[in-house]
Structure formats: C-alpha cells, structure tokens
N, C-alpha and C positions, 0 to 999 in steps of 0.2 A: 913479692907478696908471699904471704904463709899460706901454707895448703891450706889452714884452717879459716883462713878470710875468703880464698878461694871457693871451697866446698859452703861457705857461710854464703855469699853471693850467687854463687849456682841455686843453692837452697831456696836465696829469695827470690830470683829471676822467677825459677819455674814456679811456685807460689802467685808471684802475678801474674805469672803468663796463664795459669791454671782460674785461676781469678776473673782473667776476663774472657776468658772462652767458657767460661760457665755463663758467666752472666747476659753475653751474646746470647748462647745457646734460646730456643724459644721452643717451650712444651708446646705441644700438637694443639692447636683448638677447637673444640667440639661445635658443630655448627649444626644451626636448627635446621638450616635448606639444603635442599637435595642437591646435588648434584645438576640436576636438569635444568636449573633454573640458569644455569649456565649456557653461552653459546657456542655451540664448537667452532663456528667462523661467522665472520661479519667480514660483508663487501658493499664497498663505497664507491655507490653511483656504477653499479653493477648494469650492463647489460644482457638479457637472452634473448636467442630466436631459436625458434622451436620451426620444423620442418616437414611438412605431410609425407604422403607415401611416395607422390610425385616427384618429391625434392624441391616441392615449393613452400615458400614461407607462408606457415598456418598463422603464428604469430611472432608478433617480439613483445618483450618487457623488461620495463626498466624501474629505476627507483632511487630515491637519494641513498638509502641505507638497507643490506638486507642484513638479518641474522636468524642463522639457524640450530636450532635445537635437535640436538640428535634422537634424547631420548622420546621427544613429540615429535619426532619427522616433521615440525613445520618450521617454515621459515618467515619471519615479519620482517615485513615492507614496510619504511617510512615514505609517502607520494608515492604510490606506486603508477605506472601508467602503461596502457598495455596497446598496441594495435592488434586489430584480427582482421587478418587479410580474405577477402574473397576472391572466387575465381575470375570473372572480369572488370567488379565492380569493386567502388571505392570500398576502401576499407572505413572499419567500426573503430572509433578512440575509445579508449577507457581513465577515466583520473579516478582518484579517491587520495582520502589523506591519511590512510591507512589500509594495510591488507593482508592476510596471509594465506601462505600458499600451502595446501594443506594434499595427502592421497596422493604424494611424489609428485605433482605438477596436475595431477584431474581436475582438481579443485582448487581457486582464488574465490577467500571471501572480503569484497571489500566494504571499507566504511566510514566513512563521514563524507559527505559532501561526496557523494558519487558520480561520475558525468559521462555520462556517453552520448556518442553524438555519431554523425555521419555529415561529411558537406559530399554534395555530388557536384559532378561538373556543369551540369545543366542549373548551378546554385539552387536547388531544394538540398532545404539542411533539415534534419532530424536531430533533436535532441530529447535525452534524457533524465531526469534526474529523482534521485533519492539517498535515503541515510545505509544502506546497507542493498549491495549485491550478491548472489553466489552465482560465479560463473566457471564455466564447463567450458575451457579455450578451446581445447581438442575439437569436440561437438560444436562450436559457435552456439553454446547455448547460454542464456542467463536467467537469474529469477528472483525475485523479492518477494517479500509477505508486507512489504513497509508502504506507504504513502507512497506515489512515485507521479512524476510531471513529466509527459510527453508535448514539447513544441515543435510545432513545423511553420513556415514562414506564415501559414495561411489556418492555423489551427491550434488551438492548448485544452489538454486533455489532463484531467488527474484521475486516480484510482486506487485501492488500495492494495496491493500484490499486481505480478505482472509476471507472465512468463514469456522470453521472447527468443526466436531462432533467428541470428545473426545472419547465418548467410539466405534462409528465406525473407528475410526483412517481414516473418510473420510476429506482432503482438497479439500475447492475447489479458487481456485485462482480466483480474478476477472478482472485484466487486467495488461501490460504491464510484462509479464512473462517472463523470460530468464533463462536459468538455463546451468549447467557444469556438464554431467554423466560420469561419469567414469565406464568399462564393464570387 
C-alpha cells in the first residue's frame, strides 16, 4: 500500500473513532431534586434488636424494606413490626403499614392501620388500634392525637388521643371516651 492510502485510512479511522466517542460522550444533566431525596442504603427484610443497660433485649424490629436518608437521619419502614420486651411480662407487638424511624432510633412514627396488642398467658389479650402512633422504644412509651380502639376479651373502648406506658400497662385516654364492658 502507498504511504498516502495509508495516512488516508489512519485519517479516517481516527475521525470515527473521534465520532463516536463524541457522540457517547453525555453533557452533565441539571436536575431539579436534591440530592437527599436519595437513599444512602436500603435493607431487605432487615432485622434489629436493640439492648438495655442490663443486656437485655429492650426491643427488636423488623420490616419488609428499610431506606435511609442521610441528609433527614431518617429511615422508612415498608410493614414495619416492632416487639418491646418487659421485664417478666409478655411483651407488647407493634404492626403498622408504614413507619419511620426518626432522632437516631428515639423516635418510630407509625402509620396506617396501627396494631398493638399484648396476649398474656393466662389469655387476657389487649389490643390496640389506630391511623398514626409516635412511639419512644427506649422509654416503652407511646402516643396518638388520632381516633384509637382499645379491646380486651371482656371490653371495647374508643377515644380520641391516648397516651400509654408499655411496660406499666398504664392508658391514659384524652378525650371523647366511650366504651362497652361486659361483668
């Protein structure tokens, strides 16, 4: 071959080669959302337990999906469901169909279709329910401002707000109370 087909063919190699690495190439794109709306990790069917000063188990919780946001420190729960252990007594359940976990683990606020309950061995069950909890795992504490329905095998109680201490098994209802006891 002539130098000059040669240097002719070089010519147009690099020319397409130049051609299509331009046209790969992809300018930066300006985007409306921040950053945060981003999640730094998401865990599937994640479990925790969490541990008192004793080294006994205060709680666990678990969830089909969590993700967390770094620059909100929180993290959403898809079904989140929590147990809170007491000292001899049965422990408290928690469901909801959503939750997040907000003040590095202080605070779980759940919501849709809430449930808490307790079964004891001597079968008295307590249950719970409403649209929205904030619960204090640490403290065994919990509390609504929403509608909420207390059942026990032998009573049903509604109200509107509730604040209640898990491991005293104290409620205290805060307005518009009604209930059904059966003797």
């Amino acid at each position: 071959m002539s130098s000059r087909l040669i240097f002719f063919l070089t010519l147009l190699l690099a020319a397409v080669v130049s051609l299509l690495v331009n046209n790969n190439r992809k300018l930066p794109q300006q985007t409306t959302q921040s950053t945060n709306q981003y999640p730094e990790y998401i865990a599937v069917e994640p479990v925790t337990v969490q541990f008192n000063d004793q080294g006994l188990i205060n709680h666990n919780f678990r969830g089909r999906l969590f993700t967390h946001y770094l620059e909100s420190a929180t993290t959403e729960v898809l079904e989140p469901e929590l147990v809170i252990y007491r000292d001899a007594d049965e422990p408290w359940h928690l469901r909801a169909n959503k939750g997040s976990i907000l003040e590095n683990g202080e605070t779980v606020l759940l919501n849709g279709d809430v449930q808490l309950w307790q079964t004891r061995s001597d079968i008295r069950q307590t249950e719970l329910a409403t649209e929205m909890l904030i619960l204090k795992p640490q403290d065994k504490y919990a509390e609504t401002d929403k509608p909420v329905m207390i059942k026990t095998l032998s009573s049903q109680t509604q109200a509107t707000g509730m604040k209640t201490w898990l491991d005293k098994e104290y409620i205290e209802l805060v307005s518009g109370v009604s209930g059904h006891h059966e003797f």
